[in-house]
N, C-alpha and C positions, 0 to 999 in steps of 0.2 A: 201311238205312243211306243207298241212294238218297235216299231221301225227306228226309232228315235233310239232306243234304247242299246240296239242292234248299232247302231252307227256310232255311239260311243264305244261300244266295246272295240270294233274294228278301230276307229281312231287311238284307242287305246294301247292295245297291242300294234299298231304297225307305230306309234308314236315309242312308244318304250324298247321295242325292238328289231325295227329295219333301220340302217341296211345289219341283218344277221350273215352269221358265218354259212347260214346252208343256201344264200343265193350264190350260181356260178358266176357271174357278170361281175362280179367285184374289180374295181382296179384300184391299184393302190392307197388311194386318196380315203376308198372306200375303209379300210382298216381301224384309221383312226375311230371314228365314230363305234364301228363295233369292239374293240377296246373299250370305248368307254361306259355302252350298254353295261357292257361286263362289268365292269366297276362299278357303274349304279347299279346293276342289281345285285351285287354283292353286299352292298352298302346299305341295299334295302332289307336282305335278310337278317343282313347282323343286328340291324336296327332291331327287327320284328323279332327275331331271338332275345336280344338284348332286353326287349319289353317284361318279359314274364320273371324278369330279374328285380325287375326295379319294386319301391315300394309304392304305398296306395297316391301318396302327393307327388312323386316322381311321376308314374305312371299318366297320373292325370296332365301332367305339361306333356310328359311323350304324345299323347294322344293330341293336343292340341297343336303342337307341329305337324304331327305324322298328316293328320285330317285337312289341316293347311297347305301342305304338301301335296297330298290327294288332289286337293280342289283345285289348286292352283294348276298340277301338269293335266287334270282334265279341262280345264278351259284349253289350256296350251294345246292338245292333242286334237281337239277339236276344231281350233280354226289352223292348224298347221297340214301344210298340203305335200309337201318333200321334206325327204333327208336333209338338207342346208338348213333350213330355218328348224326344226326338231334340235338340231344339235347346239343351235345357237339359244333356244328355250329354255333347254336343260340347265344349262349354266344360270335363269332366271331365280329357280325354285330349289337349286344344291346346296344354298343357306339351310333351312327348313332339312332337309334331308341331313346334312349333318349336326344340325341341330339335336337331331332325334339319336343319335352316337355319343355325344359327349356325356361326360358323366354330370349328373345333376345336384352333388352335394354343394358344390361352391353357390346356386341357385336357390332354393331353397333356405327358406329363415326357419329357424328352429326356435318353435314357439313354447317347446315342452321343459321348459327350464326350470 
């Protein structure tokens, strides 16, 4: 189950951040993709900042994207073998992900009338 566990994480991280800026082999093709890491994880912080803002009914939908989001790019990460198909993923599960940025008033019924 170690092992198991150990192989997500590595799928994880090379899924969310190869190809990175600190490999030298890059050729140009390679750029785009790393661009975009950066934008999603840009977009994943602001989210995770953005949480501690929101209220208790708000937060509770953040959490049910965010956690949808999770699950979704760990299946992805996990049967994904190279950079082409990762990058073509990401685009699968970036509903969800900026799902969890919009603001949540128009969302929410407000039941306290």
């Amino acid at each position: 189950f170690q092992d198991f566990l150990i192989f997500i994480y590595n799928s994880l991280y090379l899924y969310f951040f190869e190809p990175s800026l600190f490999r030298f082999n890059l050729n140009i093709y390679d750029y785009v993709p790393v661009f975009e890491n950066f934008i999603r994880l840009s977009i994943i912080i602001f989210a995770l900042n953005k949480f501690f803002y929101l209220t208790k009914k708000n937060k509770f939908l953040f959490l049910i994207f965010f956690i949808n989001y999770l699950f979704l790019e760990t299946v992805w990460a996990i049967a994904t073998s190279n950079w082409g198909t990762s990058f073509r993923h990401h685009y699968q599960s970036l509903p969800l992900l900026l799902f969890c940025i919009i603001p949540y008033k128009n969302f929410i019924i407000n039941t306290s009338k």
